[in-house]
C-alpha positions in Angstrom: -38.2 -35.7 -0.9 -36.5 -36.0 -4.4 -36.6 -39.4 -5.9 -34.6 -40.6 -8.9 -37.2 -39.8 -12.2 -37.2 -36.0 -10.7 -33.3 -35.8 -10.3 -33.0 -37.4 -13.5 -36.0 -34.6 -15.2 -34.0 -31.6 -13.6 -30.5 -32.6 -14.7 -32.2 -33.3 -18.0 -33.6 -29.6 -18.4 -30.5 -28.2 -16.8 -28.2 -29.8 -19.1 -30.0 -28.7 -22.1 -30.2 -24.8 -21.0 -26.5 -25.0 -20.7 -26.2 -26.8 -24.2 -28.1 -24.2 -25.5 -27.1 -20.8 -23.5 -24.2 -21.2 -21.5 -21.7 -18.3 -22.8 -18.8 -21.1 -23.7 -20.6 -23.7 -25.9 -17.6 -26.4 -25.6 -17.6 -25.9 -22.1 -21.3 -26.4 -21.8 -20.4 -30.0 -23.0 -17.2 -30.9 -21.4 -20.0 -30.0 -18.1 -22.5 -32.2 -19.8 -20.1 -34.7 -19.8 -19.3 -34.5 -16.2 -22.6 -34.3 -14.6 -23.4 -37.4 -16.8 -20.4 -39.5 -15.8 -21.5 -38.2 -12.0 -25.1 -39.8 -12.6 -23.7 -42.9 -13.9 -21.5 -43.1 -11.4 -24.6 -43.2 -8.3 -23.3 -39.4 -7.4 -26.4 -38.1 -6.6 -28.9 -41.2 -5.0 -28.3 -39.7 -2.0 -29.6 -36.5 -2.7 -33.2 -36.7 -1.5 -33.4 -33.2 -0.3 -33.8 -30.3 -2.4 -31.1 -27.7 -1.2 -28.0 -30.7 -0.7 -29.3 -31.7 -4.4 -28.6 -28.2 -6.3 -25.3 -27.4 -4.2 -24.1 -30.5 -5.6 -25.1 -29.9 -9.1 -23.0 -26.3 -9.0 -20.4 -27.6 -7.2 -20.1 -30.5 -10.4 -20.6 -27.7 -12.8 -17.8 -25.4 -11.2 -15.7 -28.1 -11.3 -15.4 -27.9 -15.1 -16.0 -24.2 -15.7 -14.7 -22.7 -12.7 -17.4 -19.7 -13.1 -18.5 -18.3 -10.1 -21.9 -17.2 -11.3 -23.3 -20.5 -12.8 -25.1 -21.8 -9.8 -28.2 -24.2 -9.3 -30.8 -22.9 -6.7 -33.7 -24.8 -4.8 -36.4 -22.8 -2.9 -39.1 -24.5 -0.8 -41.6 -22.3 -2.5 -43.0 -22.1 -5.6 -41.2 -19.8 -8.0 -42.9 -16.8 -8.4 -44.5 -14.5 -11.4 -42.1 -11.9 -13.0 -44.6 -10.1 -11.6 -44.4 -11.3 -8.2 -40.5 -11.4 -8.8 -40.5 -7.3 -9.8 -42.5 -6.3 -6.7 -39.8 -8.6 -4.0 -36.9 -6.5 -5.8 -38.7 -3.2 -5.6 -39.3 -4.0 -1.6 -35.9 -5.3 -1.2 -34.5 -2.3 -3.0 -36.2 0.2 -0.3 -34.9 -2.1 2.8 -31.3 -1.6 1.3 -31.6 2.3 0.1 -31.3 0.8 -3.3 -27.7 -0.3 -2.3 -26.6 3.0 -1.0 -26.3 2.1 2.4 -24.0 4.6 3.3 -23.5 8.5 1.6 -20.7 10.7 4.6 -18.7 13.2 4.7 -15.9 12.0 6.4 -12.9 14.0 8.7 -11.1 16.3 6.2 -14.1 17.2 3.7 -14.1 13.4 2.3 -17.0 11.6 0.7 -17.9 8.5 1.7 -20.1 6.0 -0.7 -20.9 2.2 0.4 -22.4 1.0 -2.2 -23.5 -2.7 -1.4 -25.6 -3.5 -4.8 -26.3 -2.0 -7.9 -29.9 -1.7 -9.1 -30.8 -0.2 -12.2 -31.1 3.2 -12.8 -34.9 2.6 -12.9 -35.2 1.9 -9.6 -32.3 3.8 -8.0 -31.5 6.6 -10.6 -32.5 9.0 -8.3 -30.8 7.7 -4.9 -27.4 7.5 -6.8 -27.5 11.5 -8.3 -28.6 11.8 -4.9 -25.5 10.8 -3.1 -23.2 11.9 -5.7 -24.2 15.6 -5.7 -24.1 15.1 -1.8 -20.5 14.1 -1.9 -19.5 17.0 -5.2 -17.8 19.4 -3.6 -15.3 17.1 -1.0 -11.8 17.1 -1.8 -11.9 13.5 -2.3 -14.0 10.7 -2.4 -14.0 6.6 -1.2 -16.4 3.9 -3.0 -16.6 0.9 -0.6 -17.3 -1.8 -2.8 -16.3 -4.1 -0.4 -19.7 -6.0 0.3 -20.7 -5.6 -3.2 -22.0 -8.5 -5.5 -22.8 -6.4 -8.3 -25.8 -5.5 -10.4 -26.6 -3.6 -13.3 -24.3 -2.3 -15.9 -26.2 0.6 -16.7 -25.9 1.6 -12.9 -22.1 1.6 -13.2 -22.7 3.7 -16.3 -24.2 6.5 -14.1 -21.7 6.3 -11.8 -18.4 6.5 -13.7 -20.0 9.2 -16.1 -20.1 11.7 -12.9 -15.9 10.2 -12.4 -14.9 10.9 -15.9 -15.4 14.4 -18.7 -18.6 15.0 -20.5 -16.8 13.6 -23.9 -18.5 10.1 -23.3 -15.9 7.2 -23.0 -16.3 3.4 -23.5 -16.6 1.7 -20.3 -17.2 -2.1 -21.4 -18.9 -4.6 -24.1 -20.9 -7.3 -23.3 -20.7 -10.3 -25.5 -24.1 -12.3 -25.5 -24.2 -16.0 -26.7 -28.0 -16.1 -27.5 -29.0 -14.0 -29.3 -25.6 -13.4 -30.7 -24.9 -9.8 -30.0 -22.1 -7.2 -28.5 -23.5 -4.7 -25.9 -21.5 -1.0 -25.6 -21.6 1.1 -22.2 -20.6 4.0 -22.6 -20.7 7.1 -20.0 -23.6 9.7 -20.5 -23.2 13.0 -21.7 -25.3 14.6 -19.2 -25.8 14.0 -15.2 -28.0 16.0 -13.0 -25.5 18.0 -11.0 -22.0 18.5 -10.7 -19.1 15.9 -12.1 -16.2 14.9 -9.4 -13.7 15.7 -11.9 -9.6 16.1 -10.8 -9.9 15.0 -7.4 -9.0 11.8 -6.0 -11.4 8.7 -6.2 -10.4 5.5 -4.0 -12.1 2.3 -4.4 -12.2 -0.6 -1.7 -12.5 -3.8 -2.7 -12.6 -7.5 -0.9 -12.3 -11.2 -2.2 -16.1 -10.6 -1.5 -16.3 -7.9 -4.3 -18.3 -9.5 -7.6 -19.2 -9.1 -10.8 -20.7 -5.7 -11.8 -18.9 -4.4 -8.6 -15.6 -6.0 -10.2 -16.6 -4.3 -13.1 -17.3 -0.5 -11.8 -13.1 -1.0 -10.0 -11.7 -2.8 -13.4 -13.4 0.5 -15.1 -11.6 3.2 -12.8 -8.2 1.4 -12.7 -8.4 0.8 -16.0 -9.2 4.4 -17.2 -6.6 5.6 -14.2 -9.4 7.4 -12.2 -9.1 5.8 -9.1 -6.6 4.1 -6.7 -7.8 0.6 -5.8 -7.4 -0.3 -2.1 -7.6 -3.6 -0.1 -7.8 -7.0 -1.6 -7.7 -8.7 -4.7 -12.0 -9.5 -5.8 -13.4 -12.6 -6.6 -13.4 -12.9 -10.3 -16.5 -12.9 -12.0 -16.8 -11.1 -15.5 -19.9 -13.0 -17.0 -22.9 -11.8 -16.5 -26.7 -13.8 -17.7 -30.0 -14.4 -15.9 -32.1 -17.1 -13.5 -33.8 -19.6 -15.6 -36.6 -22.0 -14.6 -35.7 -25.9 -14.1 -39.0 -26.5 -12.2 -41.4 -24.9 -9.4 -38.9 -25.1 -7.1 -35.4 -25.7 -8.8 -33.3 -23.0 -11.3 -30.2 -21.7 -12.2 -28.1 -18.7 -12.7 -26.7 -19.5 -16.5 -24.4 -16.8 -17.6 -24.6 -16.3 -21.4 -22.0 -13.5 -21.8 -19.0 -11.9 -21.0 -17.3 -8.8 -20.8 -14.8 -7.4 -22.6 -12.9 -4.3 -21.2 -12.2 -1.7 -24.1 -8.3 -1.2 -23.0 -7.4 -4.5 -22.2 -9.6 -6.3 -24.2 -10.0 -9.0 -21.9 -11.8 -9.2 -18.3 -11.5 -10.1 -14.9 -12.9 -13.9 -14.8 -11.0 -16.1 -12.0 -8.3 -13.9 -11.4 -9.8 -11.3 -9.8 -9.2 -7.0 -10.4 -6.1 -6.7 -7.7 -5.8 -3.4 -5.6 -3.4 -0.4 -6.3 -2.7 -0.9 -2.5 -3.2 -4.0 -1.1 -4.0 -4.4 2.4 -6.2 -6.3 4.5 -10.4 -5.8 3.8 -10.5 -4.3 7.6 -7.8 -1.7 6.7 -8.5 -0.7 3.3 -11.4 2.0 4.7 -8.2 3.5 7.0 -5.9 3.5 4.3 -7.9 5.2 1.8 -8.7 8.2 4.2 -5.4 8.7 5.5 -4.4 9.1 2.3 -7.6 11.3 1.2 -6.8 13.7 4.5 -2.4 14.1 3.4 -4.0 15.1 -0.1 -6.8 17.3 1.7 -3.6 18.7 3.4 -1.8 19.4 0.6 -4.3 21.4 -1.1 -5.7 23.6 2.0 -3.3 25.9 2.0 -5.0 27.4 -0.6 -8.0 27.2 0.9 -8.8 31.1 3.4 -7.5 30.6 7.0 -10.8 29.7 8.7 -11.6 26.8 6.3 -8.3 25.7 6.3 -7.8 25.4 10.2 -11.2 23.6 10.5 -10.1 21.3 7.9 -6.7 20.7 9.9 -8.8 20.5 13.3 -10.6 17.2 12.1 -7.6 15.8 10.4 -5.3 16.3 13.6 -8.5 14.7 15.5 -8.6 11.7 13.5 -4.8 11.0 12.6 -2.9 13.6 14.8 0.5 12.5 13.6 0.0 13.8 9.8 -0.6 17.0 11.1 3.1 18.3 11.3 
């Protein structure tokens, strides 16, 4: 149970780590503002428990900054050790293959890729040059981001350097509040295997899709190497870190944003919107129907046993673009 002198020592802290980190400093007041007039207005007596307490405080804080990744959390348990903390993400990272949770060859010679997080190449390095040199020599390739929330920037490095040349290109900056500093991503000059260069990439995406995963589509559709499919993402573009209130309270504060090299802006609140939009559930469809008519297009050039077994599985799967 949560009574007033603890509410009042956790909006305290909270308050200051957004005075002092949060990525918009004026907004960081304007929310200080809020969540005072909310305490002086009896808006949170009634939050006694822990869990109603914190979805409160982000749903005040949104209010005001409308970013998707400030958010308050409570856990019944004692935070852990970074320690502790390191080992649950290495455990959680082998439940969910690192966030490959899918690596096919679909009908027609296409790759498949759900990618459903993105660890850091640390920890997953070797599971992404995995898959890509498993999909390298389809004739085109589908990244379902559609159940993605994102992850590490570095990750989407390593994946849109095996998309694009070996010249490396600018991918994104990340402005950082405290301490005051602009981080460059670049793609890497070197990846172990072969690069899926000149053949079709299509992206899925969902109003679920977030933040770095927003960030790998803007990427592609900025730099025209892939078609986006499905719906328009969520809208998230600034990243930061968890930060202690007390043993049982914190909060995601993001302290930076991006800044996309061609546009020179970012995605925040409105979202990367599709090449092709169609409904989450039919993005997958789309995207390999139009993988197979390119598949198509190309076999003839391929000798005539490869190119009938190609044209078998096409017809099987969608028999009216075989003509």
């Amino acid at each position: 149970m949560l009574d007033a002198s603890v509410r009042t020592e956790i909006i305290e802290t909270l308050l200051s780590k957004l005075r002092d980190l949060y990525v918009f400093p004026e907004i960081a007041l304007q929310m200080e503002a809020a969540v005072r007039q909310h305490m002086h207005d009896g808006a949170y007596d009634d939050c006694t428990e822990g869990a109603a307490f914190a979805q409160r405080l982000t749903e005040h804080l949104r209010v005001v900054c409308h970013d998707l990744h400030l958010e308050v959390f409570y856990v019944e348990r004692e935070a852990l050790t970074r320690e502790e903390e390191r080992y649950e993400q290495i455990k959680l990272g082998e439940v969910q293959h690192f966030g490959f949770y899918k690596v096919e060859r679909l009908a027609g010679n296409i790759g498949y890729l759900d990618i459903r997080a993105l660890y850091a190449p640390d920890l997953a390095g070797e599971v992404a040059v995995a898959a890509m040199n498993f999909v390298a020599d389809t004739y085109a390739l589908i990244i379902d981001l559609r159940l993605n929330h994102g992850g590490s920037p570095e990750m989407i490095a390593l994946l849109c350097s095996y998309l694009l040349p070996t010249r490396p290109v600018h991918l994104n900056t990340i402005y950082w509040r405290v301490p005051e500093r602009a981080d460059q991503f670049w793609t890497l000059p070197y990846v172990p295997g072969k690069r899926y260069l000149e053949k079709p990439v299509y992206v899925l995406t969902s109003s679920e899709t977030f933040s770095g995963a927003e960030e790998l589509a803007y990427n592609l559709k900025n730099l025209k190497r892939a078609t986006l499919i499905g719906e328009t993402t969520r809208g998230g573009a600034h990243p930061g870190r968890i930060h202690r209130l007390n043993p049982h309270f914190s909060v995601y504060i993001p302290s930076g944003r991006s800044i996309n090299p061609i546009t020179g802006t970012n995605w925040e609140g409105s979202g990367v919107s599709p090449d092709i939009a169609v409904p989450r559930m039919a993005a997958l469809t789309t995207a390999h129907r139009l993988a197979c008519q390119h598949m198509l297009a190309i076999s003839q050039t391929l000798p005539l046993k490869a190119c009938e077994a190609l044209h078998k599985e096409v017809q099987d799967v969608w028999p009216d673009v075989i003509q």
